[in-house]
N, CA, C and O atoms as a DFTB+ gen file, in Angstrom:
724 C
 N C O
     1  1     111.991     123.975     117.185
     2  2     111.604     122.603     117.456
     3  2     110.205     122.601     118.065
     4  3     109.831     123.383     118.940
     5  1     109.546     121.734     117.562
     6  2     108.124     121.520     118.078
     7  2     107.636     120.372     118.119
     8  3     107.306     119.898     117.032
     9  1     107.424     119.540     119.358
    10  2     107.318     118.334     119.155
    11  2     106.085     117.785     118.408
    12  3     106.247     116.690     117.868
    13  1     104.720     118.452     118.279
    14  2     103.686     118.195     117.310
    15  2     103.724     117.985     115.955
    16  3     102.866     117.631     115.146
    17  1     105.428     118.405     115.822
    18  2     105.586     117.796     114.250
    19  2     105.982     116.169     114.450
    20  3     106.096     115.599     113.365
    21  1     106.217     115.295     115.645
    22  2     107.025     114.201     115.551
    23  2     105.516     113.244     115.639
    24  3     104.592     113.390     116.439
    25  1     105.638     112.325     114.613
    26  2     104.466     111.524     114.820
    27  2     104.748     109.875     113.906
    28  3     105.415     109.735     112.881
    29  1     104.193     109.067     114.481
    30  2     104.020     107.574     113.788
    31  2     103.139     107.800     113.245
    32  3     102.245     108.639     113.353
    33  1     103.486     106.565     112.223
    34  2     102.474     106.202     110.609
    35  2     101.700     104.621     111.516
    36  3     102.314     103.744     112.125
    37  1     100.343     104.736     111.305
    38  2      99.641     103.096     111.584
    39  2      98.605     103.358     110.297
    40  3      98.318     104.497     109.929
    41  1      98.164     102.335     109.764
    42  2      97.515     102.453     108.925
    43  2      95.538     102.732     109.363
    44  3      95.050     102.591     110.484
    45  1      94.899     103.075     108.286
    46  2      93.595     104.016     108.692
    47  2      92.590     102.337     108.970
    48  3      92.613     101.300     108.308
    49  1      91.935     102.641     110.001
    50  2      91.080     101.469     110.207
    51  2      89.422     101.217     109.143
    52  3      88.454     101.971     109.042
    53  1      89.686      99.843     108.498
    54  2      88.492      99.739     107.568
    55  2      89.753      99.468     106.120
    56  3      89.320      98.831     105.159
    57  1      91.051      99.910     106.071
    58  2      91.894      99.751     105.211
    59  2      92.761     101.075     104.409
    60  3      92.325     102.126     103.941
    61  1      94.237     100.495     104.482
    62  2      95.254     101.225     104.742
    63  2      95.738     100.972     103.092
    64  3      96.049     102.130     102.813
    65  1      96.002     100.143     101.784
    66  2      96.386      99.664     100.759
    67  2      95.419      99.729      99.462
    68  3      95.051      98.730      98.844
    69  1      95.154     100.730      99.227
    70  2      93.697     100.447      97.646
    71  2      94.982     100.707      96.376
    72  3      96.056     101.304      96.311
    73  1      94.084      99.825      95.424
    74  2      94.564      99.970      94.157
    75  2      93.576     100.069      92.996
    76  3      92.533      99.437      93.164
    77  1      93.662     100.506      92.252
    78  2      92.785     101.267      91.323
    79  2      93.203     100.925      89.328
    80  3      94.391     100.909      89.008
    81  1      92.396     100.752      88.520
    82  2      93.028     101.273      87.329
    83  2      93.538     102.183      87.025
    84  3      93.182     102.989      87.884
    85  1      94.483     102.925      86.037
    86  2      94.857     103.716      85.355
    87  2      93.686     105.314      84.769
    88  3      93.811     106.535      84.676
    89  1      92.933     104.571      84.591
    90  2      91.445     105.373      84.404
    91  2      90.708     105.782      85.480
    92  3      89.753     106.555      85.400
    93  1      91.168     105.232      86.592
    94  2      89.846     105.581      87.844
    95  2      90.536     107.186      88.288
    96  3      91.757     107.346      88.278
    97  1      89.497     108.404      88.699
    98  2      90.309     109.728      89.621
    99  2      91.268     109.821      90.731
   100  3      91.677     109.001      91.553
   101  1      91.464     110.852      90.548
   102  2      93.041     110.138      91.248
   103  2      92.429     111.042      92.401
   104  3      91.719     112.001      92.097
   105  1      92.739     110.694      93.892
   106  2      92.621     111.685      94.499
   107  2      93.530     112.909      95.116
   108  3      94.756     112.949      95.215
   109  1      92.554     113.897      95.502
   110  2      93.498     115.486      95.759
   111  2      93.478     115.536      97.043
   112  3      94.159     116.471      97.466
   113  1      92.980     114.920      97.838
   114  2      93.445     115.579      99.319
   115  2      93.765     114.147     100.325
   116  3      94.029     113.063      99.805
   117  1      93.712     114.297     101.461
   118  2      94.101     113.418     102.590
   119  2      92.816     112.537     102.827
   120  3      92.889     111.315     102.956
   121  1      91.211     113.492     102.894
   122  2      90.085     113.051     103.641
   123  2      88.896     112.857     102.450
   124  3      87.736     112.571     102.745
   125  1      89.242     113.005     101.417
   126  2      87.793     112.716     100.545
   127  2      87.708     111.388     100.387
   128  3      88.811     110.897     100.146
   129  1      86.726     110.524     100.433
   130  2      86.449     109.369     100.093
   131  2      86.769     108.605      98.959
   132  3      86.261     109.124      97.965
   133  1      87.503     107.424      98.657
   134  2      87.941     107.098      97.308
   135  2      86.901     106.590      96.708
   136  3      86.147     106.002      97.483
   137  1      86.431     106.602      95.108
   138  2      85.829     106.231      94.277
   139  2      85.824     104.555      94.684
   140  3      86.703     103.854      95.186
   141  1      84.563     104.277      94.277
   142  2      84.202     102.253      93.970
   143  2      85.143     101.288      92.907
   144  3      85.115     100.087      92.639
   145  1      86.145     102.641      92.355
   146  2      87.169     101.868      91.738
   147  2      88.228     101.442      92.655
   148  3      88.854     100.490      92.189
   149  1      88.686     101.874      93.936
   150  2      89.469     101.613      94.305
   151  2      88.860     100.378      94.802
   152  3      87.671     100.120      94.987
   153  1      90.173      99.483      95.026
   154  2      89.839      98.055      95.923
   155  2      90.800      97.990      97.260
   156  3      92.018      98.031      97.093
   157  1      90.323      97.902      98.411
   158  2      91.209      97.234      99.572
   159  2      91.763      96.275      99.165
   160  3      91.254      95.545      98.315
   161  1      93.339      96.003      99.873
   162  2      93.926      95.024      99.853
   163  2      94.007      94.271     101.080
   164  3      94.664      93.256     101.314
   165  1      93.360      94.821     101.702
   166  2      93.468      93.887     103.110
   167  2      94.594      94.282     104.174
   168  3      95.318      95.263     104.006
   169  1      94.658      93.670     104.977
   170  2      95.750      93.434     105.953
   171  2      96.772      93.604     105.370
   172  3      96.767      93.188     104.211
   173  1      97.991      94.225     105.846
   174  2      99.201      94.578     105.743
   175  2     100.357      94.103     107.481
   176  3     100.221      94.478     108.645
   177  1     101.219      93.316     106.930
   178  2     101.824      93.044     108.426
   179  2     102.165      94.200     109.145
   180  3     102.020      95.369     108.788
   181  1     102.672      93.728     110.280
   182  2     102.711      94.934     110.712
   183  2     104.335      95.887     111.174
   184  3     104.770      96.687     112.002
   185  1     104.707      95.171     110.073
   186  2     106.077      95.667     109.214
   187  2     105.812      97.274     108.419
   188  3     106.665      97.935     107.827
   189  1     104.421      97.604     108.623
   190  2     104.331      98.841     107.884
   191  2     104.220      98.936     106.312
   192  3     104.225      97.940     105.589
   193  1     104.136     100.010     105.934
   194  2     105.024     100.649     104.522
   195  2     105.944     100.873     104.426
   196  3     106.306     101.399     105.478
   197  1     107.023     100.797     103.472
   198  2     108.598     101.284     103.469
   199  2     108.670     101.756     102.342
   200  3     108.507     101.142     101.288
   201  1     109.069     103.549     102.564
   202  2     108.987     104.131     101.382
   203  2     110.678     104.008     100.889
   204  3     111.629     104.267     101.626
   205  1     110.746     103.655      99.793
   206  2     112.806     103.612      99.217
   207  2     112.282     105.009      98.415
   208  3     111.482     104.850      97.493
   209  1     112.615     106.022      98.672
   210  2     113.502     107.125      97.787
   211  2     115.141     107.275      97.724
   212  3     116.002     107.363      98.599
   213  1     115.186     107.261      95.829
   214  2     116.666     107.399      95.956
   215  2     116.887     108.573      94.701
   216  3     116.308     108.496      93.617
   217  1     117.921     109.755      95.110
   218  2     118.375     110.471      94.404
   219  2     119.823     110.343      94.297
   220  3     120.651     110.425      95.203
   221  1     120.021     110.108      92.930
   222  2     121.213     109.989      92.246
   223  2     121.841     111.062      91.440
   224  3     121.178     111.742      90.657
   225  1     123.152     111.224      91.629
   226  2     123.363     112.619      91.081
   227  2     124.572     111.710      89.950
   228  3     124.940     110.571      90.238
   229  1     125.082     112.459      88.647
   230  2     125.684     112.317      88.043
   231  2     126.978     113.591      87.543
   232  3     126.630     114.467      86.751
   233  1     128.140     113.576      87.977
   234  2     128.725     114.608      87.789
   235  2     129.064     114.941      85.714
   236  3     129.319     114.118      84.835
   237  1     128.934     116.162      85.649
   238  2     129.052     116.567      84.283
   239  2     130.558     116.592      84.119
   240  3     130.881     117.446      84.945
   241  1     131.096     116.386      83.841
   242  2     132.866     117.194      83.562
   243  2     133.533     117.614      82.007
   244  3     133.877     116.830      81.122
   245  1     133.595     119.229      81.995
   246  2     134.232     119.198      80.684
   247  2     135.606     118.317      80.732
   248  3     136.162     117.574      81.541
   249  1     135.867     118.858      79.291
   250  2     136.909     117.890      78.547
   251  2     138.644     117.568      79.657
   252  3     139.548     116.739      79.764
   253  1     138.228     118.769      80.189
   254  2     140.207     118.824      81.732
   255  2     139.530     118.502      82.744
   256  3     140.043     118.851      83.807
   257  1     138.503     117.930      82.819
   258  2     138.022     117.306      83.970
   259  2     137.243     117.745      84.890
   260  3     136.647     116.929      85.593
   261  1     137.105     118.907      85.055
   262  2     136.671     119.697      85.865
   263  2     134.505     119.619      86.221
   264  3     133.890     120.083      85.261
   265  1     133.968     119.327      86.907
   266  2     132.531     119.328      87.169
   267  2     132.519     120.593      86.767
   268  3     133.195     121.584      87.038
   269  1     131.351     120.302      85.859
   270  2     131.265     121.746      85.617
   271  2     128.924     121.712      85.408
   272  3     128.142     122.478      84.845
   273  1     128.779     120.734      86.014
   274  2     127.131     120.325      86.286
   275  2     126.956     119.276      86.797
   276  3     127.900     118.557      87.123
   277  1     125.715     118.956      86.980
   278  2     125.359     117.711      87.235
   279  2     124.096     116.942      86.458
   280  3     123.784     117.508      85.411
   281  1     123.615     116.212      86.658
   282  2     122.550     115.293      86.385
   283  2     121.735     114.564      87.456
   284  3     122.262     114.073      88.454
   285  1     120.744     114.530      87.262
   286  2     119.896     113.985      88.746
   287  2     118.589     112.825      87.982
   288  3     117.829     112.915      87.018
   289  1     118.869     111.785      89.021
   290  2     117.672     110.683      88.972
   291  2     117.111     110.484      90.139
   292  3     117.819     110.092      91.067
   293  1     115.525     110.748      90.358
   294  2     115.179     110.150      91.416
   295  2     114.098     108.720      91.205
   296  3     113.399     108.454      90.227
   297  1     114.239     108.059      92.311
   298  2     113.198     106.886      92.072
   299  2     112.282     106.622      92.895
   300  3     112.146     107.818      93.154
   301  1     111.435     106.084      93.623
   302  2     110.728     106.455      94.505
   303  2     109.945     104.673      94.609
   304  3     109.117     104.516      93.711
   305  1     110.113     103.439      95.529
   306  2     109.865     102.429      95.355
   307  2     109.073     102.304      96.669
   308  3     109.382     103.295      97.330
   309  1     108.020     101.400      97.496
   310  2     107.284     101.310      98.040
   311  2     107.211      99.611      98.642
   312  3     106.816      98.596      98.068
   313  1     107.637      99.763      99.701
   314  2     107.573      97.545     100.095
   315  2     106.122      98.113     101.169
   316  3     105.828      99.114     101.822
   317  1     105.525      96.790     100.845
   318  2     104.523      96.610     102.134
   319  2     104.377      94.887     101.887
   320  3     104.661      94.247     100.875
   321  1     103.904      94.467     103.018
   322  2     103.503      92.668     103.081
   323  2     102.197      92.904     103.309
   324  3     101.813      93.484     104.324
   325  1     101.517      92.534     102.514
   326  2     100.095      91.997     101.961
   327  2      99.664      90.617     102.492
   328  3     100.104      89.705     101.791
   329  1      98.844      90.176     103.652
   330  2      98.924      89.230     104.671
   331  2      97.585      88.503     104.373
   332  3      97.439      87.309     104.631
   333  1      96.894      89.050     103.979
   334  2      95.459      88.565     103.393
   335  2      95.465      87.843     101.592
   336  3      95.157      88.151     100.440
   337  1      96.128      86.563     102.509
   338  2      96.682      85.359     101.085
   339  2      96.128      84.538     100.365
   340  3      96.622      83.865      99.461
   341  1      94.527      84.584     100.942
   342  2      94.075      84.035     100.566
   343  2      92.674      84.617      99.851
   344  3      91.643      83.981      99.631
   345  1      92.981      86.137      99.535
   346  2      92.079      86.941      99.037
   347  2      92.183      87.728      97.536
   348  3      92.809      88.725      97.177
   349  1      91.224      86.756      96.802
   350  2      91.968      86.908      95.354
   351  2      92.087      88.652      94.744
   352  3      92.564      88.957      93.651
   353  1      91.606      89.485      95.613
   354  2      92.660      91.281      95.217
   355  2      93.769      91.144      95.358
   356  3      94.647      91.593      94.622
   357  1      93.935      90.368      96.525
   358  2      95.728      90.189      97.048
   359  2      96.155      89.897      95.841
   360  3      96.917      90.622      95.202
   361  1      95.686      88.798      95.439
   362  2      96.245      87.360      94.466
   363  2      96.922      88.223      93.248
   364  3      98.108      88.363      92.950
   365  1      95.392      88.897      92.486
   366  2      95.912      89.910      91.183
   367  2      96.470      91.071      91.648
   368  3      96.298      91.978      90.834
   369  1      97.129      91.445      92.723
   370  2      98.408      92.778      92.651
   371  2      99.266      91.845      92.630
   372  3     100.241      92.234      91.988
   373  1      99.461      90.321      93.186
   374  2     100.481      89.843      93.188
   375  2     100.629      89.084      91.301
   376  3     101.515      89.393      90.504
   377  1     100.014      88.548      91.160
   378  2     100.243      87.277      89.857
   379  2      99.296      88.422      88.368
   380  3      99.572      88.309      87.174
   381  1      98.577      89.085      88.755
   382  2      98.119      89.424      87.379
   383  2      96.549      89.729      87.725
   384  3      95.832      88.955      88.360
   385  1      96.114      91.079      87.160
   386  2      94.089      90.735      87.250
   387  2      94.101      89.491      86.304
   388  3      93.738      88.506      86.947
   389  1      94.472      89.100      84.633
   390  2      94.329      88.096      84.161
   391  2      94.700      86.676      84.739
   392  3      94.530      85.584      84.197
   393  1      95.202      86.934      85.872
   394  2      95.880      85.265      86.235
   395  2      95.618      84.933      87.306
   396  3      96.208      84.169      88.071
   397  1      94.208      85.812      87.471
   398  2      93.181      85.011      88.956
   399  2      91.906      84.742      88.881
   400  3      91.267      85.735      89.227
   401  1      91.193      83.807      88.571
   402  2      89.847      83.080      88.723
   403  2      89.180      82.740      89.864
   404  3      89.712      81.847      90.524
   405  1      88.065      83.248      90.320
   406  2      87.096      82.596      91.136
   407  2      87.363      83.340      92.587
   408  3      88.139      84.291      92.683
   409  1      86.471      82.678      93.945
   410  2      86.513      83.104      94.977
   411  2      87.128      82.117      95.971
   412  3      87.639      81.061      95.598
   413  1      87.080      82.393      96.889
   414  2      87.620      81.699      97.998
   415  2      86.452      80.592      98.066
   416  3      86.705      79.392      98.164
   417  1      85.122      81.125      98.003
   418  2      84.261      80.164      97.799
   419  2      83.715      78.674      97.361
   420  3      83.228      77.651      97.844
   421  1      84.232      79.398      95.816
   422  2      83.927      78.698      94.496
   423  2      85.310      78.006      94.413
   424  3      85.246      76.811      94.126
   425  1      86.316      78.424      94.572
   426  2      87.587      78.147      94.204
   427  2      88.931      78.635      93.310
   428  3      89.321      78.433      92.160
   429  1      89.258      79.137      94.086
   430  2      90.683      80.299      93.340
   431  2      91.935      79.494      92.260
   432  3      92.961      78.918      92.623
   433  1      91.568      79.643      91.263
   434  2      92.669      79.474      90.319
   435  2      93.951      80.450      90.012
   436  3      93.606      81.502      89.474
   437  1      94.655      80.384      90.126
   438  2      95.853      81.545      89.990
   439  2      97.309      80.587      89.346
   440  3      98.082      79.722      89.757
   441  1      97.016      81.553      87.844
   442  2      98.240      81.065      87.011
   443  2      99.487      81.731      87.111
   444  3      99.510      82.917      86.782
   445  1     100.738      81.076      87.584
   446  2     102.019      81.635      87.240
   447  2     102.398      81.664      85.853
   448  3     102.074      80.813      85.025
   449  1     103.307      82.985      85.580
   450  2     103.467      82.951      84.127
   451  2     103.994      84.641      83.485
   452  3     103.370      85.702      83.481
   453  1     104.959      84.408      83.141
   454  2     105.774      85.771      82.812
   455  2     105.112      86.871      82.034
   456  3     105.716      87.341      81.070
   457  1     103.899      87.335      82.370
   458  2     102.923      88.320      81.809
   459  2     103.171      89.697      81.917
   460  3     104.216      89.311      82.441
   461  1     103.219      90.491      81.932
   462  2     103.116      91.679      82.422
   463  2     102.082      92.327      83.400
   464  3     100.925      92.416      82.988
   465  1     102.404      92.834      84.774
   466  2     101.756      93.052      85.516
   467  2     100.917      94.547      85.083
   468  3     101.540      95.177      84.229
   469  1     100.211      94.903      85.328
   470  2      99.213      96.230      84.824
   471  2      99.845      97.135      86.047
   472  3     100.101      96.866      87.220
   473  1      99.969      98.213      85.327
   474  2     100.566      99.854      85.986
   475  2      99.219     100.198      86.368
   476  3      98.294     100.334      85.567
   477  1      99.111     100.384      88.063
   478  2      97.835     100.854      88.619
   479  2      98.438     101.931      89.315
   480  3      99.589     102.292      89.564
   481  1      96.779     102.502      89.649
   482  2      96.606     103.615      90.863
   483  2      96.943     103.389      91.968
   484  3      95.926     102.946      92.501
   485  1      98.045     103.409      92.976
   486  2      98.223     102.719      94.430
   487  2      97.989     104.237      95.395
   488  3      98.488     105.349      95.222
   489  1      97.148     103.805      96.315
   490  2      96.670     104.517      97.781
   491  2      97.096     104.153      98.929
   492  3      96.753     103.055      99.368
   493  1      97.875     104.937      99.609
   494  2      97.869     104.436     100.946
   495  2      97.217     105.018     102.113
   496  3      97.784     106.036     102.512
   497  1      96.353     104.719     102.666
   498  2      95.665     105.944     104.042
   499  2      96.729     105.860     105.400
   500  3      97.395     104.826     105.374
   501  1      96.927     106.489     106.229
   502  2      97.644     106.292     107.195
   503  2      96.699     107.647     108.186
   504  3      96.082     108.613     107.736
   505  1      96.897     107.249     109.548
   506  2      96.207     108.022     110.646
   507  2      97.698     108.066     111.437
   508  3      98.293     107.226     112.112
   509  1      97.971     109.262     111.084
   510  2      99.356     110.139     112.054
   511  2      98.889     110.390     113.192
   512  3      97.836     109.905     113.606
   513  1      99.728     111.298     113.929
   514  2      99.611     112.073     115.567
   515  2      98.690     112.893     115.297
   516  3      99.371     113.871     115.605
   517  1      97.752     113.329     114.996
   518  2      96.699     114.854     115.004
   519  2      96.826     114.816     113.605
   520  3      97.084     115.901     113.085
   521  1      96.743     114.121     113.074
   522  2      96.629     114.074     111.252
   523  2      96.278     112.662     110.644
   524  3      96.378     111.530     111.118
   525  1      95.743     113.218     109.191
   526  2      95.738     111.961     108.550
   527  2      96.840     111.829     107.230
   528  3      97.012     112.867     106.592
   529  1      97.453     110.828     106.874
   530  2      98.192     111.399     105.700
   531  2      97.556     110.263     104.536
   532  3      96.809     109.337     104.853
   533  1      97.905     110.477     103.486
   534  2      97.392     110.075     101.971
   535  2      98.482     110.114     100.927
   536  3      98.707     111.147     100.296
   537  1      99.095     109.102     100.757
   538  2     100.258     108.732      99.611
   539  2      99.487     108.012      98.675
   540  3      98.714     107.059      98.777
   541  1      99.984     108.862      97.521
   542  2      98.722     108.809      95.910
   543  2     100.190     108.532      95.183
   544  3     101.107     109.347      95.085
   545  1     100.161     106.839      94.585
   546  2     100.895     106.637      93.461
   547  2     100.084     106.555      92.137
   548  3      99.435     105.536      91.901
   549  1     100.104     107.755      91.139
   550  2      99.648     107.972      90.263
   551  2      99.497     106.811      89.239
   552  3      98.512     106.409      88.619
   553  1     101.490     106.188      89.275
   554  2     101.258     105.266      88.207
   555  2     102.066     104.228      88.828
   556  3     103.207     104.615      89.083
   557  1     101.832     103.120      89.120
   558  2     102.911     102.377      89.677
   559  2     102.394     100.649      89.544
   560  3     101.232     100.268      89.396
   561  1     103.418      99.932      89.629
   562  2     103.546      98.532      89.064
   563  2     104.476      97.648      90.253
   564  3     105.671      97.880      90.436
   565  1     103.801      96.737      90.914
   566  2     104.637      95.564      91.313
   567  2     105.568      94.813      90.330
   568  3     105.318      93.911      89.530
   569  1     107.182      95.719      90.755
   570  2     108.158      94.949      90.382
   571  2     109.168      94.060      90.906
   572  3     110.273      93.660      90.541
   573  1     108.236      93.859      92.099
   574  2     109.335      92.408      92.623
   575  2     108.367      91.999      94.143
   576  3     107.850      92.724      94.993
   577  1     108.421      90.747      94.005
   578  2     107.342      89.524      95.188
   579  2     108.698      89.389      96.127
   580  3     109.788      89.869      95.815
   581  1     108.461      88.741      97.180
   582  2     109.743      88.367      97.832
   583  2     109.409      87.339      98.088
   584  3     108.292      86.892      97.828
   585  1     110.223      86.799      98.600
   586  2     110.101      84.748      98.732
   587  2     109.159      84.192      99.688
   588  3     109.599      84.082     100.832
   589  1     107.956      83.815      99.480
   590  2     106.683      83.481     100.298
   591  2     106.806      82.647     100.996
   592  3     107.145      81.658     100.346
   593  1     106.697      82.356     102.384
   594  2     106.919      81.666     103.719
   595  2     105.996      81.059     104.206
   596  3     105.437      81.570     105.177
   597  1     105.672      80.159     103.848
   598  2     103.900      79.055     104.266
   599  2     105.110      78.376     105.727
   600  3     106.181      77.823     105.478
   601  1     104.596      78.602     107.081
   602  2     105.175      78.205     108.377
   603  2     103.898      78.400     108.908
   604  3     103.127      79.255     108.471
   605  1     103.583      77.474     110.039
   606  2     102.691      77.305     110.798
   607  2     102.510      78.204     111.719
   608  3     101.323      78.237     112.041
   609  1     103.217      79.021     112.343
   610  2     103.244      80.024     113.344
   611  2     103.335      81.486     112.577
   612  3     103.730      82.402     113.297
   613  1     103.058      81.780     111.369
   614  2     103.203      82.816     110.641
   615  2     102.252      83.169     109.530
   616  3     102.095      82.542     108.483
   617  1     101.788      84.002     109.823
   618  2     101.179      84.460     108.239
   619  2     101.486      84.621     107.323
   620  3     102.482      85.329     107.174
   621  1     100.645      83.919     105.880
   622  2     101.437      84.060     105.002
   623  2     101.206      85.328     103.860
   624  3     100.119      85.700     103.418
   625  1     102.655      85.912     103.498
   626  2     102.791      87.231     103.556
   627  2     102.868      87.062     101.707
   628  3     103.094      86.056     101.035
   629  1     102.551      88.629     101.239
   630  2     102.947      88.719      99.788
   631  2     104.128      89.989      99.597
   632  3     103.809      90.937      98.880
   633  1     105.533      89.980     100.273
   634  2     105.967      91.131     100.147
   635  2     106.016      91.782      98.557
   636  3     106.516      91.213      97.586
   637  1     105.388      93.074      98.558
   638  2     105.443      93.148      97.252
   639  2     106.126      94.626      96.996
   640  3     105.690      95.540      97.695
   641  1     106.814      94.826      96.368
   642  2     107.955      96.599      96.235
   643  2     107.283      97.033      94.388
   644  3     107.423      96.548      93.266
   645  1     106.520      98.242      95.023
   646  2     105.689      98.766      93.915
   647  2     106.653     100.064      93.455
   648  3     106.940     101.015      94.181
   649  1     106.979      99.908      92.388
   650  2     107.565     101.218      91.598
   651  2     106.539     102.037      91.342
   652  3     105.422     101.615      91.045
   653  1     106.950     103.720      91.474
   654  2     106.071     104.568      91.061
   655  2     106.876     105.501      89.892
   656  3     107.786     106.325      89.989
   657  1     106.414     105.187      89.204
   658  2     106.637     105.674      87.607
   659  2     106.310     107.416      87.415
   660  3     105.236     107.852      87.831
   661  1     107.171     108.206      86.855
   662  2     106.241     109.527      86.751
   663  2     104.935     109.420      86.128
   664  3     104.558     108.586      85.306
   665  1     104.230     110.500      86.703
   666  2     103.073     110.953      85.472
   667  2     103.266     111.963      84.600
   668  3     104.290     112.637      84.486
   669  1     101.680     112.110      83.631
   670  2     101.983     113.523      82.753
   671  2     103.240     114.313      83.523
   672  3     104.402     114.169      83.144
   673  1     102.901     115.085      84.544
   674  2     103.495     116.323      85.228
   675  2     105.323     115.502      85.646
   676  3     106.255     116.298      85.763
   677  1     105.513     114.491      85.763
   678  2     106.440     114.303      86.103
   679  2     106.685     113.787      87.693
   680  3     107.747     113.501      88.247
   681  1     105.659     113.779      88.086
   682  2     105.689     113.345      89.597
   683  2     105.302     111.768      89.775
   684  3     104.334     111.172      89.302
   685  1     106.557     111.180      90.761
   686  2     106.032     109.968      90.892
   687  2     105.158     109.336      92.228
   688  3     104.832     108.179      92.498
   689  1     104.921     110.699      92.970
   690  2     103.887     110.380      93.935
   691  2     103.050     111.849      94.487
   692  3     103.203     113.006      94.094
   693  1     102.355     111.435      95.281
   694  2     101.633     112.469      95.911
   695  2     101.468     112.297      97.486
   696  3     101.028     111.246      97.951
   697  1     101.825     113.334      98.257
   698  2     101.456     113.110      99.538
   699  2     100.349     114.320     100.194
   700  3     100.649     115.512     100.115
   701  1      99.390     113.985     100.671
   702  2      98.330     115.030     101.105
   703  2      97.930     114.687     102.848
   704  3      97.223     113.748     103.213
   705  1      98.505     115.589     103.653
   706  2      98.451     115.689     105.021
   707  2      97.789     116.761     105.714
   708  3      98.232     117.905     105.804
   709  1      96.466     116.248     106.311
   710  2      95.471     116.975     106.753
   711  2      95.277     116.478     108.699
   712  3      94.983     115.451     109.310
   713  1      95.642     117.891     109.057
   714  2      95.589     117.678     110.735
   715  2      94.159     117.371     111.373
   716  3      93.418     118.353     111.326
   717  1      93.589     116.214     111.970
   718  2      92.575     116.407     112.523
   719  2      92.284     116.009     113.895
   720  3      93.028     115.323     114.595
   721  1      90.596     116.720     114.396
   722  2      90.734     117.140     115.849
   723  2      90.670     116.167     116.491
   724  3      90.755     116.229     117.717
């Protein structure tokens, strides 16, 4: 036992949430700088990240019943609340890159409408106890919003649960944890 392994996740200051195309480099470690493809998403409540991993096993049984193997599924799903609602990056992880127009400025158009959301690059930075860590979703897609709460005493949130899909290699994420001084 060593207590320098026990540490909290807060997210990295300057931004904790980037998302990327399919085409942009993926990154390999905890501390290299992400490419101008990635985009901040802003503020995240402070509900965190919630990683869902689930492994499912399936028993084999010959013909008298007997297990005689198994079968395995894992899935690997991702909730965070996206609090910056009125910032059209937010807008397209939530509704579509095609189904957001304009700036906060000029004026934000955002169409509802059963499209298909685009399978992106998702980043998360996090600053641990004496470390930094780096969760790299290779391929992953917002498959479910949760019910949006416009209240006067609350921010309004985009909960959004991103599936991470395998890649080539079969992996549906990456984690890279680098201790620093």
């Amino acid at each position: 036992m060593d207590k320098k392994y026990v540490s909290t996740g807060k997210p990295k200051v300057g931004g904790a949430v980037y998302h990327a195309p399919l085409t942009a480099t993926l990154p390999t470690d905890a501390t290299t700088a992400l490419s101008n493809d990635y985009v901040d998403a802003g503020y995240c409540s402070e509900d965190g990240l919630k990683e869902i991993g689930e492994r499912t096993s399936n028993d084999i049984k010959e013909w008298g019943g007997q297990v005689v193997d198994s079968s395995s599924e894992k899935t690997d799903k991702y909730e965070v609340t996206l609090i910056e609602s009125l910032n059209p990056e937010v807008l397209k992880i939530v509704h579509g890159s095609g189904n957001v127009e304009g700036t906060l400025e000029q004026g934000i158009h955002v169409k509802s409408n059963n499209s298909e959301l685009d399978n992106e690059i998702y980043v998360v930075d996090m600053i641990m106890k004496n470390a930094v860590k780096r969760v790299v979703i290779p391929n992953g897609k917002v498959t479910g919003v949760a019910e949006v709460v416009y209240k006067r005493d609350e921010a309004v949130g985009y909960r959004v649960t991103i599936t991470a899909y395998p890649d080539s290699n079969g992996d549906t994420h990456h984690e890279y944890i680098m201790a620093v001084s």
